[in-house]
C-alpha positions as CSV (number, residue, x, y, z in Angstrom):
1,X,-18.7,-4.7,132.1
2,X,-20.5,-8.2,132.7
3,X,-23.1,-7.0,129.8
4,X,-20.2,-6.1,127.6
5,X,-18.2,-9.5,128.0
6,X,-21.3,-11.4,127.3
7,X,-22.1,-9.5,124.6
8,X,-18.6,-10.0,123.3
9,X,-18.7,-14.1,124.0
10,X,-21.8,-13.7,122.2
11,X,-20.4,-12.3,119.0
12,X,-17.9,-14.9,119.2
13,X,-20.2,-17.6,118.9
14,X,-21.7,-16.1,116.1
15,X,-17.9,-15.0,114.2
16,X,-17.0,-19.4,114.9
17,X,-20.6,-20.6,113.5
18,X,-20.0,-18.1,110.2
19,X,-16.7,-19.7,109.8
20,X,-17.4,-23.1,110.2
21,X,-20.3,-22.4,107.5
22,X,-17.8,-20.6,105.1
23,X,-15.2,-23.8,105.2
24,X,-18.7,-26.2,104.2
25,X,-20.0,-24.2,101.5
26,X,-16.3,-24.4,100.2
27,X,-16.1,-27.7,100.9
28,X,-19.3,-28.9,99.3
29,X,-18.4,-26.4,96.2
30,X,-15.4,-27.4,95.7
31,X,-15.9,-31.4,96.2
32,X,-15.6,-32.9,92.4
33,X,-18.0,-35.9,92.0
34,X,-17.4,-37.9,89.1
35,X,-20.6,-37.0,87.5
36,X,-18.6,-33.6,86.2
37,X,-16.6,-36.0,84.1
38,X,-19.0,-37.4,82.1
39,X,-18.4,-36.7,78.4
40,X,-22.5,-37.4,78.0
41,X,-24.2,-39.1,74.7
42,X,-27.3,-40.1,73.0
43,X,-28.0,-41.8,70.4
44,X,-29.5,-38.6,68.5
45,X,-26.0,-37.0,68.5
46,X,-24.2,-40.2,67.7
47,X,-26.2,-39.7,64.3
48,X,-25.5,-36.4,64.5
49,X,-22.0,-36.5,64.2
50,X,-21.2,-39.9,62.7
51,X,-22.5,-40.0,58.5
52,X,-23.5,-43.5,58.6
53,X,-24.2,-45.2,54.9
54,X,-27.5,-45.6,55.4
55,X,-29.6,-42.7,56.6
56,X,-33.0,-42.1,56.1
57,X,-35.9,-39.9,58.0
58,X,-37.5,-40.8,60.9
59,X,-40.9,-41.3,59.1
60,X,-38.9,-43.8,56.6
61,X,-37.6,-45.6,59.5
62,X,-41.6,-45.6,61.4
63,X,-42.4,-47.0,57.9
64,X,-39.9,-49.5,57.8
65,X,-39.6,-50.8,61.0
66,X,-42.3,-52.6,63.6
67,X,-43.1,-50.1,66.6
68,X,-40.8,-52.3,69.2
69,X,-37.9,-52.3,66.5
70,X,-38.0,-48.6,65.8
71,X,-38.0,-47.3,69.7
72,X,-35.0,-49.8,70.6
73,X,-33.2,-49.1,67.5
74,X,-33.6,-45.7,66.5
75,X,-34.6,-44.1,70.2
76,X,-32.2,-46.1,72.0
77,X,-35.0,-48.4,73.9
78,X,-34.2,-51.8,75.9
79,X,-36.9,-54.6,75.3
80,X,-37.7,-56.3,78.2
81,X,-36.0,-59.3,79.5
82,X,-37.1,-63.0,78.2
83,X,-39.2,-61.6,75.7
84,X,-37.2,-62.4,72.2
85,X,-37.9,-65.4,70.2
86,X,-34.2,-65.6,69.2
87,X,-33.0,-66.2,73.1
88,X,-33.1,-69.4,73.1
89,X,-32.4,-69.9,69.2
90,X,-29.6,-72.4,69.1
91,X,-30.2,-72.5,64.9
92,X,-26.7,-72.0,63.3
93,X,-26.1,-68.9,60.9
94,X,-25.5,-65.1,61.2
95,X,-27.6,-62.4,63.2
96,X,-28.2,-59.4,61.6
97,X,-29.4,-55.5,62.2
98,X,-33.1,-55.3,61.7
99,X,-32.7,-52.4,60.6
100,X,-30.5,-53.0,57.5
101,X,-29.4,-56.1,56.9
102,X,-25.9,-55.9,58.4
103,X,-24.3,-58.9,59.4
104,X,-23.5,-58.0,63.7
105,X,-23.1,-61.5,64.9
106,X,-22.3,-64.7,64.4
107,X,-24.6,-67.8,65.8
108,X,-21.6,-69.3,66.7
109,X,-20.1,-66.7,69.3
110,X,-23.8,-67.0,70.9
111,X,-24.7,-68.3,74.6
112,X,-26.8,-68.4,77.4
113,X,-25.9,-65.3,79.4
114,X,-29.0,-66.0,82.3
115,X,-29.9,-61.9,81.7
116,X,-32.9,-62.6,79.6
117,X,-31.2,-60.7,76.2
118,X,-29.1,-62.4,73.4
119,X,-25.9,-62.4,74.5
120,X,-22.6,-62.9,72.0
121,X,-18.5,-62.7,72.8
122,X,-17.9,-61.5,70.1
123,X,-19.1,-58.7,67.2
124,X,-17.8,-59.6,63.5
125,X,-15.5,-57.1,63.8
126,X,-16.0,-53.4,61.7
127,X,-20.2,-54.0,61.6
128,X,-20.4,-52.7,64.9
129,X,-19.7,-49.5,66.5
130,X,-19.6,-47.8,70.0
131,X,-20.5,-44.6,72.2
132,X,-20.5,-44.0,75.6
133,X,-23.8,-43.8,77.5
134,X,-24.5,-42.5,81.1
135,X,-28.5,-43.1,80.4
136,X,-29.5,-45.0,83.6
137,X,-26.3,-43.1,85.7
138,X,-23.1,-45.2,84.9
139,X,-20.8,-45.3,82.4
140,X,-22.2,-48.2,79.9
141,X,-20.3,-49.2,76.6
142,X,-23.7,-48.8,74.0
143,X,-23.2,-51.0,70.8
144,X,-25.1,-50.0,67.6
145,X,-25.2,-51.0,63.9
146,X,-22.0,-49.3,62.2
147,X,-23.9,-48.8,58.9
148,X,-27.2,-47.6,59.7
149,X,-26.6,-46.4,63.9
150,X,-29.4,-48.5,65.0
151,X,-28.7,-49.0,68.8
152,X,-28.4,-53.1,69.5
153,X,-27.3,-52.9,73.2
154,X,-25.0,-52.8,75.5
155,X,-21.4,-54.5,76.1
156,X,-20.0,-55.6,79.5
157,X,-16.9,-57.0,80.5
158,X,-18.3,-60.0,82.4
159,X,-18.6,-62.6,79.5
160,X,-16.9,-66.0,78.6
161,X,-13.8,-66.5,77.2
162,X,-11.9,-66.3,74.7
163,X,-13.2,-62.2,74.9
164,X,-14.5,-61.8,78.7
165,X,-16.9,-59.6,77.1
166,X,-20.8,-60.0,77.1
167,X,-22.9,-58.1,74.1
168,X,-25.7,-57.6,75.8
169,X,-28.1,-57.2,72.7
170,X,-31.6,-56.3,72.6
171,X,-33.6,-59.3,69.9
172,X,-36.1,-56.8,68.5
173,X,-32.9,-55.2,67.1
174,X,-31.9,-58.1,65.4
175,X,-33.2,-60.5,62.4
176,X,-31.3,-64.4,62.1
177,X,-30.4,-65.9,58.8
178,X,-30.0,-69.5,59.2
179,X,-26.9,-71.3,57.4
180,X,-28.0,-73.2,54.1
């Protein structure tokens, strides 16, 4: 009988292991991260699905556009920090997309964010657009050109007043016009 009854504790052991593996695999299977939420998008099905007035073929853009300008504003690249020549522009006048003229920003809604980009308050309203964008694993607002989709940057909600927002905006996307 002593063979049976440790046979039989044995067994048990075994039945309360099996369990406790059964409740973890549901547990882990059944746990929903916020990374199942994401409604995901790139700048390739922005165009996709948006009919912006100016399209043209990539090869047209590559034509068009200097290597730097084409990656950020067509493939959705960041420059790096502190390399524009319009960071530090203080010039009055209007900034616009590099890639087709439209008027994006104002000089006067410009300042000295300390992040090594443009950075503006505010957009002149209807010339920009915006998408969603999970690209380095958070939820980013992405800012692009509303007539040609050329991506400009990003906007954050830790700017000055009177909008608290920050347009985080990448200089090879943009071109300045000074005021006559």
């Amino acid at each position: 009988m002593k063979g049976f009854d440790k046979r039989k504790d044995q067994v048990k052991k075994i039945a309360m292991k099996l369990k406790v593996l059964i409740v973890f695999l549901i547990l882990i299977t059944s746990c929903k991260g916020v990374s199942q939420e994401k409604e995901t998008s790139s700048e390739t099905e922005t165009q996709k699905t948006t009919a912006f007035a100016v399209q043209k073929t990539e090869a047209e853009w590559k034509k068009e556009l200097t290597d730097a300008q084409f990656y950020v504003l067509r493939k959705a690249a960041t420059e790096n920090p502190f390399t524009s020549d319009l960071l530090d522009n203080k010039k009055e006048g209007v900034y616009v997309c590099a890639g087709c003229g439209t008027e994006v920003f104002k000089s006067a809604t410009k300042f000295d964010s300390g992040t090594g980009w443009p950075s503006f308050y505010e957009e002149i309203e209807g010339n920009v657009a915006y998408d969603v964008d999970y690209k380095i694993g958070y939820k980013r607002t992405e800012e692009h050109c509303a007539t040609c989709g050329g991506h400009l940057g990003h906007v954050f909600e830790d700017g000055p007043e009177p909008t608290g927002e920050r347009h985080c905006i990448n200089g090879v996307a943009l071109k300045f016009v000074a005021k006559n």
